[in-house]
C-alpha positions in Angstrom: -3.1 4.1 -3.2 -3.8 4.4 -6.7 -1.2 5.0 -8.6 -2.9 6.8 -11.4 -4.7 9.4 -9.4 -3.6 12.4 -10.1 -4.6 15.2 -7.7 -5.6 18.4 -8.6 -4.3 21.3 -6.1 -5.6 24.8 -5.2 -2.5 27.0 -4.0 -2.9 30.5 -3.1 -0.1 32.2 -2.5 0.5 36.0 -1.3 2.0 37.9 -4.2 4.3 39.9 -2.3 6.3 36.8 -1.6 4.9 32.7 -2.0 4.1 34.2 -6.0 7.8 35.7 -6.5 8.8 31.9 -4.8 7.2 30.3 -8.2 8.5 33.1 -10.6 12.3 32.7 -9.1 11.1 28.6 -9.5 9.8 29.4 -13.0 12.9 31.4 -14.1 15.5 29.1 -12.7 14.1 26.5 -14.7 12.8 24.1 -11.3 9.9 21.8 -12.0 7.7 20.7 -9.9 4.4 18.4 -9.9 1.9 20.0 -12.4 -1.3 19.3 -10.6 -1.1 22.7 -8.6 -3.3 25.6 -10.2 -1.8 28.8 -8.3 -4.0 31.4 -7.2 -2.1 34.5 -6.3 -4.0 37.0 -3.6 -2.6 40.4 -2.3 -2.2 38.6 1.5 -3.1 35.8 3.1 -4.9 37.8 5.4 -7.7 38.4 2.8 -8.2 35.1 1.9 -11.4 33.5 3.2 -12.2 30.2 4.3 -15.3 30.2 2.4 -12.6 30.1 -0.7 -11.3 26.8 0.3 -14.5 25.6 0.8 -15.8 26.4 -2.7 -11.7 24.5 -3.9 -13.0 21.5 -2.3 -16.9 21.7 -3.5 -15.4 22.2 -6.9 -13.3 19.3 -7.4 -10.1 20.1 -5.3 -8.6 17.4 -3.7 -5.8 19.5 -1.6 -5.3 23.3 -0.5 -2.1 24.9 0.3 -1.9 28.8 1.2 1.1 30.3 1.8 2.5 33.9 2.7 5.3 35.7 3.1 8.5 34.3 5.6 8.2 34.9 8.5 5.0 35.6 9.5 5.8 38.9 10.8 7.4 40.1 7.5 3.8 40.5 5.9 3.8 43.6 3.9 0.4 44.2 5.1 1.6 44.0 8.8 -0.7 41.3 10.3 -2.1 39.8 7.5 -0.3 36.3 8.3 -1.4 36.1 11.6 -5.0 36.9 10.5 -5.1 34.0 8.0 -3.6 31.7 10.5 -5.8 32.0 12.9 -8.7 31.3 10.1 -6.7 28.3 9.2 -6.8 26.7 12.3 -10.3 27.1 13.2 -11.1 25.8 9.2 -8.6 22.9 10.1 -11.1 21.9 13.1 -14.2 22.5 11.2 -12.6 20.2 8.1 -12.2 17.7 10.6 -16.0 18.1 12.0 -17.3 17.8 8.4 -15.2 14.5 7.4 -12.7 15.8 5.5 -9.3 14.9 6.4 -7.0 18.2 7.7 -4.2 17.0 5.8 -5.8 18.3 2.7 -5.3 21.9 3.9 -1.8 22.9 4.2 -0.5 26.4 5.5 3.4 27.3 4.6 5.8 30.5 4.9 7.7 30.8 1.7 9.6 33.9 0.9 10.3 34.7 -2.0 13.8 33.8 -2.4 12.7 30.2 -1.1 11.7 28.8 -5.1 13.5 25.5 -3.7 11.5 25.8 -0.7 8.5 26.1 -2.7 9.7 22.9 -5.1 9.9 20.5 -2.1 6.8 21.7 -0.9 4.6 21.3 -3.2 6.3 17.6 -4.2 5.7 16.5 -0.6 2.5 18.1 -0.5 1.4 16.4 -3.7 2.7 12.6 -2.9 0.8 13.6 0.6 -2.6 14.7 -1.5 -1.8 11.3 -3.9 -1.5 8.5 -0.5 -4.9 10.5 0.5 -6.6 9.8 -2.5 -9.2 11.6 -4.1 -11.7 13.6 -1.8 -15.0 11.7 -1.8 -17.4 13.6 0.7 -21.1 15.1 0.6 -19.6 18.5 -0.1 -19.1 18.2 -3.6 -22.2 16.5 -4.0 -23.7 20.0 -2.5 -24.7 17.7 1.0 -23.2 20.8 2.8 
């Protein structure tokens, strides 16, 4: 492990509730690593695994989406389940391409969870920094 690497993350989080998490985070005065870049998206229903894709191909070394807790409390009624079922089929086909699964991460936060959201995103970066940075064909457009 190199203990100067720091990773740069990718999170996109469903406004409705993950977003309101990191406000509540923001406003309570919580801190958390800095090497997440949040992306905020209506639901993670709409989000599209070509999105992750172009995180990666672009110099992301770690993904984590997250919606609103629990599943079925997506304001958008089944927008959850949709992204999940994208997430584990893009899981399998990060696997396929070399790229280790562990670099894509799915939680439930709601939005009174800002200390949720804290220890996740710790964990997930100490996870992200024993990985190391991503090294595979796909940012050197081999995909």
């Amino acid at each position: 492990m190199n203990d100067n690497f720091e990773p740069k993350i990718v999170a996109i989080f469903c406004y409705w509730c993950t977003t309101q998490a990191a406000e509540l985070a923001g406003t309570s005065r919580m801190t958390y690593a800095p090497n997440v870049k949040i992306v905020k998206t209506m639901c993670t229903g709409r989000v599209d695994p070509q999105f992750i894709l172009w995180a990666f191909r672009n110099g992301a070394d770690g993904v984590i989406v997250s919606g609103c807790h629990p599943p079925s409390d997506c304001h958008y009624e089944d927008g959850n389940f949709k992204w999940f079922r994208k997430y584990v089929l893009l899981s399998k086909t990060l696997e396929q391409a070399g790229i280790d699964p562990k670099r894509l991460r799915q939680e439930w936060i709601s939005a009174s969870e800002a200390d949720k959201l804290k220890k996740v995103i710790t964990e997930f970066t100490e996870e992200i920094k024993a990985l190391g940075p991503l090294k595979h064909p796909i940012r050197e457009g081999g995909d």
